[in-house]
N, C-alpha and C positions, 0 to 999 in steps of 0.2 A: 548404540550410544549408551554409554554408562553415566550414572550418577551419583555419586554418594553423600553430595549434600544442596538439600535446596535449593532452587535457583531462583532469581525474582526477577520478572519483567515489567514493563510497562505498561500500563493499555494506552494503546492509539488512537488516535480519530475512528469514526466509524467508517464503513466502507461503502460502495454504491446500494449496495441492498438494502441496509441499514436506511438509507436514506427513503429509499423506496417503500420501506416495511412503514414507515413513519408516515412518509405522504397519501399512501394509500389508505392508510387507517382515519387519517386525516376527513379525507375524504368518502370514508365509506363506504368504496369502492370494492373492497375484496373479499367483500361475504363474512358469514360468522365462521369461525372457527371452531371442527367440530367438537362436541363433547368431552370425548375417548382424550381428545388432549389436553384437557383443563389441566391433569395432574400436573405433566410436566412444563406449562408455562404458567405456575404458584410462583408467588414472590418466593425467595429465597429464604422468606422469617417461618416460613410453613416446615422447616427441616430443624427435628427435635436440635436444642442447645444452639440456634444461631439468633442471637440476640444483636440488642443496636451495637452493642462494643464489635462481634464479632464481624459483623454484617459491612463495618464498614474496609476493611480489608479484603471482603468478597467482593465488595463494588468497584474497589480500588482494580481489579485482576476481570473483571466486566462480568462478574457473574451476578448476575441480578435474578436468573430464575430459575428452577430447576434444572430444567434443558442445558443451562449456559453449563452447568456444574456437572451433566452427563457429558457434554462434549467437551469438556475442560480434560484432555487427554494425560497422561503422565510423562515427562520430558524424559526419564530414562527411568534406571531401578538400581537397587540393590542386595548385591546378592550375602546372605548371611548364613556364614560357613557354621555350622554346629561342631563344636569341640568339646573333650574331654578334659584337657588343660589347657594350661597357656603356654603360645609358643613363638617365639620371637619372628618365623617363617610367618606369622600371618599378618604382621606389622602393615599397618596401609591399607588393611582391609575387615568388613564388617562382622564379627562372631559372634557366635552365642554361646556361654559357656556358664555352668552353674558354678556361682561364685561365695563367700561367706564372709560378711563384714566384719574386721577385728579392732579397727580404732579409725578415730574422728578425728582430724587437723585445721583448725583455721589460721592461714597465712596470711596474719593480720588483718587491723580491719577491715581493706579493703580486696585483702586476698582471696583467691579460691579456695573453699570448702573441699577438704578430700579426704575421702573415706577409704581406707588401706584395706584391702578384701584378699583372699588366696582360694583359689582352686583346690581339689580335693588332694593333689599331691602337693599342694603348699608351696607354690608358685602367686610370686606378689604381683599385687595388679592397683594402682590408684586410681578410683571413680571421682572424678571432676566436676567439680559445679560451681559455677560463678555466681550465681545466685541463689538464691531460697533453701540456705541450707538445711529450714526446717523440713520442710519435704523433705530433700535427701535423708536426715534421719528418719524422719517416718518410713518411705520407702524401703530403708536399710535400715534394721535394726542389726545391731550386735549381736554377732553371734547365729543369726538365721537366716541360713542357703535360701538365695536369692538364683532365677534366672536371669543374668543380664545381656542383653545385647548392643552391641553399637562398635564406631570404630575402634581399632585398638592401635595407640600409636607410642611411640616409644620418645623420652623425654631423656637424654642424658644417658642414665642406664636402665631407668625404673619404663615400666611399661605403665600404658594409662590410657583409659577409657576419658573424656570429655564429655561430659552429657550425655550418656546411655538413650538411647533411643527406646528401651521396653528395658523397665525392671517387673518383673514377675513373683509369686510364689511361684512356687517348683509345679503346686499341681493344673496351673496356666500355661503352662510352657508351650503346649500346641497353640497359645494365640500369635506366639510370634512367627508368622510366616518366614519358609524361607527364601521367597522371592518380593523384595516388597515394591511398589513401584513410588516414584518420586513427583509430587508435582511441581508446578510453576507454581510459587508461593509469593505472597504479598507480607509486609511487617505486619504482627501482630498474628499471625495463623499458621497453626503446625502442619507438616505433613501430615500426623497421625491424624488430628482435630479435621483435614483437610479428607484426608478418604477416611472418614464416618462418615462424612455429609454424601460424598460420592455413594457409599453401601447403600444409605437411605435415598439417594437418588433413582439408584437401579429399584431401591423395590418398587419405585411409579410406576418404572416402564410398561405401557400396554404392551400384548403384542399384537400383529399387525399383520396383514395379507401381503405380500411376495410384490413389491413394485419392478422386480430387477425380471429382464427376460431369463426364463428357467434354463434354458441351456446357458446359457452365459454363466451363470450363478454356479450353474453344474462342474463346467468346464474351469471355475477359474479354484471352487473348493471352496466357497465360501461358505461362511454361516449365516441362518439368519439373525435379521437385526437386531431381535432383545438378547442372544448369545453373542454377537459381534462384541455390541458395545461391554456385554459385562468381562467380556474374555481380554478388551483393548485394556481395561481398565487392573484384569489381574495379571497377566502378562503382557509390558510392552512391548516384547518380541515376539508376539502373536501376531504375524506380519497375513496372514489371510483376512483374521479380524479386521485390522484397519486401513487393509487394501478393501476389504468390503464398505466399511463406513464411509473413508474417502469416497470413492464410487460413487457410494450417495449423493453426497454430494455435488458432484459434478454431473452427475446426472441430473439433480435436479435442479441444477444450474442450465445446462444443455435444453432440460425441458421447457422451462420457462425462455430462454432463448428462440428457442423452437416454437412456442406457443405467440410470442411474439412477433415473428415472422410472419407467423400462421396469421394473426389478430390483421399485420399489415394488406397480408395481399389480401383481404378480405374488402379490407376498405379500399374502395376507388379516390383516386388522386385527380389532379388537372395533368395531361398530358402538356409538355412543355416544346414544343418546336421554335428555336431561335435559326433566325435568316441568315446570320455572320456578318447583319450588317454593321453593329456595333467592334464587334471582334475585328473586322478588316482593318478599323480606323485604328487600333490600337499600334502605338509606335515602342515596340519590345528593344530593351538594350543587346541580347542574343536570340539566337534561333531557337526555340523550344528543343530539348532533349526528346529522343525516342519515347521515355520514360514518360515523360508529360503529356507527348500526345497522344501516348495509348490509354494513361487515364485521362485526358481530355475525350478522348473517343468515347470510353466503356460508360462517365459518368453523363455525355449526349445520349446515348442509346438507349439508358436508363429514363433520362427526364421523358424522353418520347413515350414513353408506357406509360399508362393508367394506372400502372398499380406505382406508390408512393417508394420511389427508390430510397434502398438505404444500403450505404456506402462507406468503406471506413479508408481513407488516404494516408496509408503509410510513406512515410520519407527521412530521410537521414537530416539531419541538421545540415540546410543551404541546398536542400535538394529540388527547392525551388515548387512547394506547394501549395504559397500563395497566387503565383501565376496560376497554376490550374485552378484554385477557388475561386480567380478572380473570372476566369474563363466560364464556368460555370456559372457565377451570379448573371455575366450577361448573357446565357442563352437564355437563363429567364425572363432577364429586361426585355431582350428583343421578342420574346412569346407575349410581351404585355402584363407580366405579372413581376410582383415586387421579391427581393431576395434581403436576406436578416442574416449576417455575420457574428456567429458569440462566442465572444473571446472569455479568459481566467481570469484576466489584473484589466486594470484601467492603463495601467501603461500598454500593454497589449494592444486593447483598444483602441487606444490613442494613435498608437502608432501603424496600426491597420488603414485607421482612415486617412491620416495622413498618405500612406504608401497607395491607398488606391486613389483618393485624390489627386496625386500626383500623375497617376498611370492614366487617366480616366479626364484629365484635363484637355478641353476641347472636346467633350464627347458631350450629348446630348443625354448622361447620366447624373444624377442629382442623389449625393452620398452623403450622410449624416452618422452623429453618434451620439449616442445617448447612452450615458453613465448614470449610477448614482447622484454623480454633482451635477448635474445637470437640472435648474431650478427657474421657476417662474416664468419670464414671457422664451426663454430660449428652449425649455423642454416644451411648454404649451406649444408651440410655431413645429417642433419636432413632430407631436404627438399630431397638429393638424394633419402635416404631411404626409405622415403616414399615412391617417384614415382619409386623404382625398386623393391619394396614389403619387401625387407629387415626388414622394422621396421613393427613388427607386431602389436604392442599397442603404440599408441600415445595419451600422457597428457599432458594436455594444456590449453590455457586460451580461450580467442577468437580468439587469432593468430593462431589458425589450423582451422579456415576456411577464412582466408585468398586470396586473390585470388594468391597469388603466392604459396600457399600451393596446391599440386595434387598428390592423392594418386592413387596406381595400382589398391588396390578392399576393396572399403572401403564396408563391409556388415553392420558393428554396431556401432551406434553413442550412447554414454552413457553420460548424458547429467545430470551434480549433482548440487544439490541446485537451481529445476526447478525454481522458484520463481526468478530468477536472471538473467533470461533469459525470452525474449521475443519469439513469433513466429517468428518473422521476423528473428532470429537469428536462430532458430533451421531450418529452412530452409535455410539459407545461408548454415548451415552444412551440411544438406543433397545433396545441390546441390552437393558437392565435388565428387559428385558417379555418375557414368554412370549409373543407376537404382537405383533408392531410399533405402537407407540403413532398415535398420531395427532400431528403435530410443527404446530407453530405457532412464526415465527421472526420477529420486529420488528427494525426500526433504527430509529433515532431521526434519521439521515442520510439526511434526501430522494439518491433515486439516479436520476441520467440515466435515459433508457430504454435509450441503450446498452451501462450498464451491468449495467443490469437482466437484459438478458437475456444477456450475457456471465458472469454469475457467478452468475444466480440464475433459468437459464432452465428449471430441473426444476421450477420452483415454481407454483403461480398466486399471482397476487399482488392484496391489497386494500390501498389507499390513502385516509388519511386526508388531505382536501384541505381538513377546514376545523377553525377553532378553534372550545373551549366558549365558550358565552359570560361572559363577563368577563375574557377574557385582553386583559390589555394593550396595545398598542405599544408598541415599546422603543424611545428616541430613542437616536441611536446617534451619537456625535461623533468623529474623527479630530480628536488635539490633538501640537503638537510635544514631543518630549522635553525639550525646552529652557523651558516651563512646567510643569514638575515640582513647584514649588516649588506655583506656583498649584492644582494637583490636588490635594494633600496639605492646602492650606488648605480647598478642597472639601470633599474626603473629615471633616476635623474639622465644617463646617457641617454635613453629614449624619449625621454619630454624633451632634451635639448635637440633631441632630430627632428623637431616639430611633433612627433607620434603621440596617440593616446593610448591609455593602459585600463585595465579593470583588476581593480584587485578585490575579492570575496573573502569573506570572512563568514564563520557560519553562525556566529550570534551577534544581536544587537548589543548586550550589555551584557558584564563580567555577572556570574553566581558566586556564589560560595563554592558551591558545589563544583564549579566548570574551569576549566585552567583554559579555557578555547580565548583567544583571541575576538574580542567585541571590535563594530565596525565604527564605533565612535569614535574609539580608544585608538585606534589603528589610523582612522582619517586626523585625530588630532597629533597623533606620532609623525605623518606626512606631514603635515601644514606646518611645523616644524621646521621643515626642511626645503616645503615646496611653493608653500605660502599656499595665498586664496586659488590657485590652482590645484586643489585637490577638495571637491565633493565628496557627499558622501549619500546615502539614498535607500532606508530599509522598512520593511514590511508598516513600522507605527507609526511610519511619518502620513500626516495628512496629505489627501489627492491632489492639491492644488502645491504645496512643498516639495512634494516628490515629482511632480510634472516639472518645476520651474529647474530644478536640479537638472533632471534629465536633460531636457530641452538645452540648456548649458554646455553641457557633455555631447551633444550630438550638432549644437553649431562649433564646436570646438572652445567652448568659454574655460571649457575645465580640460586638462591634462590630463587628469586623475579620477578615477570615479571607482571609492571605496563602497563596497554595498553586501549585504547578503543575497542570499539564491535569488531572493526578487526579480534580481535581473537574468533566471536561469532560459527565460524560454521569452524571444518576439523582441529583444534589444538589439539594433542593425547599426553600428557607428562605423563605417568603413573604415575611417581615418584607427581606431583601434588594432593595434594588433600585437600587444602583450597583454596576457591572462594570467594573473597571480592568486593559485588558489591557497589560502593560508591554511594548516589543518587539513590537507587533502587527504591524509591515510581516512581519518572520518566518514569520509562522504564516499554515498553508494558508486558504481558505474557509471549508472546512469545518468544521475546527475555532474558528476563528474565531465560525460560526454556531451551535455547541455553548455554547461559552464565554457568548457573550451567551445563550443560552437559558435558561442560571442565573437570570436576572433577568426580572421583568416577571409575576411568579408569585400576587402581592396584586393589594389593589387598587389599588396607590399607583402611580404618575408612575415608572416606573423610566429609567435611562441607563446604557448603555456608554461608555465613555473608550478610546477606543484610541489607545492612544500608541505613535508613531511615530520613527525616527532621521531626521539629518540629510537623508543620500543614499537617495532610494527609487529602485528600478529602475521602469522601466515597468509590470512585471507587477504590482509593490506597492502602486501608486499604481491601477492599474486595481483591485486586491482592497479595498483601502480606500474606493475611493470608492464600488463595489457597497454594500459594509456599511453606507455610511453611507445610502445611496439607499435600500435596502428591504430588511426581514425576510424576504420568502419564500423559503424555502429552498431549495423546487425549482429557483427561478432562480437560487438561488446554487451550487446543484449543478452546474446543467449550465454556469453560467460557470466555475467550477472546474473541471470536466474541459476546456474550455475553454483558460485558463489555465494550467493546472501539468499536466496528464495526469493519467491515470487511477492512477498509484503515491498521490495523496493524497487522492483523490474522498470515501474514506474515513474520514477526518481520522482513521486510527490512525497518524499520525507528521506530523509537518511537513517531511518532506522524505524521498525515499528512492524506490525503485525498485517501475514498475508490477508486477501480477502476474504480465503477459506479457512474456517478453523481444522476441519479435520484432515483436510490433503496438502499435505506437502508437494515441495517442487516436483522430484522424483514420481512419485504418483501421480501429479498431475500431465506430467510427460508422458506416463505411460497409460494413463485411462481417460484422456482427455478424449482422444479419437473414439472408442471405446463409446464411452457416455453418449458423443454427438451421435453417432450413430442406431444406438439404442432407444434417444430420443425422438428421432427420427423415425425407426420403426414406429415406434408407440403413437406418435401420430398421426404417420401415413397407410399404417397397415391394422392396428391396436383397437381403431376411433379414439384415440385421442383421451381426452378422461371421461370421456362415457361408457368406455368398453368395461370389464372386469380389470384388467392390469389397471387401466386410466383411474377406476377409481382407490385402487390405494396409492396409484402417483400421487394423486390428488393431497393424500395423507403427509407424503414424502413432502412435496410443496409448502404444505404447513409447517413441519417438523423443520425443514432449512430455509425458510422466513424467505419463501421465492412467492406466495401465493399473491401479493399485495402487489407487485406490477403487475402478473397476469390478469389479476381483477380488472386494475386501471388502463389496460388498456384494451380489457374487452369493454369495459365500462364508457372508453370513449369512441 
């Protein structure tokens, strides 16, 4: 990848670790951290010239401490051709060429400053500056050969430098490298300003005893760690370098995984034996799929062992993995122990227990849910239940693990839309149990395998690869936005055939900033046309507003129900089956294949509308034409890691930064297996971090903010 001018991003939410790094410390669980690293986890103000001005642009891009600014890697580079003159062939790209100021022009007063210079054979060049012309004169005085470098582009017939990136005296000239590397920049901070702080970064670096097994190291040519990082940093084509770094990475992701595994089977569970006298009574609309009863099987087999099963339930959207959760809550009813459902949203929730109350009616099972809104005598009557065993399935948000929440025998924690949930939460759940429950954890987002085993490789995993029967195909259209008019006459033919519709919008309210289509703006556009027949239902509406919409929408009160991604994962309206996403070039795969997953739920002909803008990039026009080609997930999975990397695999955002700062997709593809494995040694063969490698893992641990779950959950 090339770059010749700054780029800037976003910082995003933090990511599971993050989360973990925080609750661990919280609770004091992961030991001190050792000495050798105080340097590089210093505030950010400890690096000569970063003051509060500069400091808040470094916060903005999430570098808050040393470490963040060593693994803040370079997006690309550029390369600066050294010349003797100037020459129209090198138009569009970066030079260095000694030049000689001859006169000063200001194009009035709010014009650019430009200083007329020529090369030694008298070849004209204008140096550009929009601002500070006093600089520029200082910089350039009249008359004395200057080295300048920067791009050289050409204006009409005059050739011209814009803002030089290094003006030098002649006898500087060696500072202007000719390879420089670029970073991801925030407003208010240079590239140049940006690698000095990087320089002073490296000089922290300890170094460090070898955590990588030495053949592997050998065989792959790698450097070590305090030459890796300084070699990523001076050439970003040093592809050994930050194949080593990433590495790290995910190794000591894989190890912490590993060591988690480790912490489980350690601890003994309640062995879980259900009779099927519950399950017999159950009256199912089809016959279970093959796919269901093999993970119905594997996650029985599991509850029978002592040791604390942990499970991750892959499924395609409609693949029918509530059934099997609901299967498994009652093998634990009928073993006598109580089972805890935690869903992402309240609507989720909501409609979880609705759907098993329904399934579970006539059954001698007592299902509750407790949310946030859940207040006074209706969560107290909740909260008794629990702790006297009465309520034998409890659905709920994160408020059931709560600390005022304590159940009589909690065996099975079922834990949906893993991706939404951290570690540090799913053990807050389990603490709730005198001996570690048995964890059962679903997506509803088919995951690569490379993903798989980079974020969820403590688990074993059952997948659901086929649908029930009578699930539909979803005809899925890519239409321009410039038939807007024609979809909305659509959507009126579909309300007048009785049908319901969903149409997504991906903001609640217009920016300045955003040309996106808002879901208010959008539902008051319908109601226009379709009256009180069209809701609308998004993320800042209060719980009790957003339930009574909903509830609307699924006894069929409303035709229409305009929303954002809110409704991406756990809305079930049969009678729906048009999907209007507005803005779809936007939004990731992923989510994309969530969104249509709302629809195609009856038995009726359902269609997605993805409407599109004028200008598609490449990568848009490649994500649009997957969707419109086929529903399977999984290949739309791994074309989305593909595609956009692994920061969206997920579809918890449309946009925003992977889990790992320093391995990319591609890397993690190919050193994912790699890592599990090496962690794996290190454990089973190594002793673990007691041995000599285990203790600079140990190091490794710290350095990539893995150490704070392993504390907590040797700690519990």
């Amino acid at each position: 990848m090339r770059a010749d001018q700054p780029h800037r991003f976003r910082r995003s939410g933090e990511h599971e670790w993050e989360t973990v790094r925080r609750f661990g410390a919280r609770l004091d669980m992961a030991g001190m951290r050792p000495d050798t690293l105080n340097s590089l986890f210093a505030e950010i103000e400890v690096l000569k010239g970063v003051g509060p001005q500069l400091a808040k642009p470094l916060h903005r891009l999430g570098l808050d401490r040393v470490i963040d600014i060593l693994f803040h890697l370079p997006a690309g580079w550029i390369d600066r051709k050294r010349v003797d003159r100037l020459d129209p062939v090198d138009v569009g790209r970066a030079i260095t060429v000694v030049l000689t100021p001859r006169d000063y022009r200001q194009g009035g007063a709010r014009g650019p400053f430009r200083v007329h210079a020529e090369d030694g054979d008298g070849g004209q060049v204008s140096l550009i500056y929009f601002r500070n012309p006093g600089w520029a004169r200082q910089q350039l005085p009249l008359g004395t050969a200057r080295i300048v470098s920067g791009k050289l582009d050409r204006y009409g017939q005059e050739l011209q430098i814009v803002h030089p990136d290094h003006v030098l005296p002649l006898e500087e000239a060696a500072a202007i490298p000719e390879r420089e590397p670029v970073y991801p920049l925030s407003e208010g901070l240079s590239n140049k300003r940006l690698a000095d702080f990087v320089a002073q970064a490296l000089d922290r670096r300890p170094e460090f005893d070898e955590w990588i097994e030495p053949s592997l190291k050998a065989s792959r040519g790698w450097p070590d760690w305090a030459d890796a990082l300084a070699t990523a940093h001076r050439d970003p084509a040093a592809t050994a370098a930050r194949d080593r770094l990433a590495y790290d990475e995910l190794f000591a992701n894989q190890l912490a995984l590993s060591l988690v595994r480790a912490s489980s089977r350690r601890r003994k569970g309640v062995p879980l034996h259900g009779d099927g006298r519950l399950r017999d009574q159950l009256k199912l609309p089809y016959s279970p799929t093959g796919a269901q009863n093999r993970a119905v099987a594997e996650i029985e087999g599991d509850l029978q062992q002592e040791m604390p099963m942990l499970r991750l339930l892959q499924g395609d959207v409609g693949s029918g993995k509530t059934l099997v959760a609901l299967m498994a809550m009652l093998i634990a009813v009928e073993a006598g122990a109580q089972a805890a459902l935690l869903a992402p949203t309240e609507i989720l929730a909501r409609q979880h227990h609705q759907t098993l109350s329904r399934q579970l009616a006539g059954l001698p099972v007592n299902v509750a849910v407790l949310t946030g809104r859940e207040k006074g005598k209706v969560r107290e009557s909740c909260l008794m239940g629990l702790a006297d065993g009465s309520i034998h399935i409890l659905v709920g948000t994160h408020a059931i693990f709560q600390q005022a929440v304590t159940y009589k025998r909690l065996g099975l924690a079922v834990v949906d839309e893993q991706h939404r949930f951290g570690v540090a939460q799913r053990m807050m759940l389990a603490a709730k149990a005198e001996r570690p429950p048995h964890l059962l954890v679903m997506t509803a987002t088919p995951i690569p395998r490379t993903l798989t085993l980079t974020h969820y490789g403590e688990m074993d995993v059952s997948r659901l690869d086929e649908m029930p029967p009578g699930r539909q195909p979803i005809e899925t259209r890519v239409v321009s936005d410039e038939r807007l008019a024609e979809v909305v006459d659509g959507l009126g033919r579909h309300i007048a055939a009785g049908k319901q519709a969903y149409w997504v919008c991906p903001l609640v309210e217009e920016s300045e900033t955003s040309d996106l289509a808002a879901a208010e703006d959008r539902a008051e556009t319908l109601r226009r046309r379709f009256g009180d027949k069209v809701g609308v239902v998004h993320g800042r509406m209060k719980g009790p507003e957003k339930d009574a919409v909903m509830a609307a929408f699924q006894r069929g009160d409303l035709a229409v129900l305009v929303a954002t991604t809110v409704i991406e994962v756990g809305v079930d309206v049969p009678n729906a089956s048009l999907m209007v996403v507005e803005h779809a070039d936007r939004f990731g795969l992923a989510q994309l294949h969530q969104l249509r997953g709302r629809v195609g739920r009856g038995e009726q002909h359902s269609i997605c509308l993805l409407l599109r803008g004028g200008a598609l990039s490449e990568t848009a026009r490649a994500r649009l034409a997957l969707m419109r080609e086929t529903n399977d997930g999984f290949r739309i999975a791994e074309e989305d890691l593909r595609l956009r990397g692994a920061g969206e695999i997920l579809g918890t955002r449309q946009s925003g930064e992977a889990a790992f700062r320093l391995a990319g997709p591609e890397q993690t593809a190919a050193l994912a297996q790699p890592a599990m494995d090496d962690a794996r040694l290190l454990v089973d063969r190594d002793g673990g971090l007691e041995g000599p490698r285990g203790q600079a893992a140990r190091i490794l641990l710290y350095l990539m903010e893995r150490d704070a779950a392993v504390g907590l959950l040797r700690a519990g």
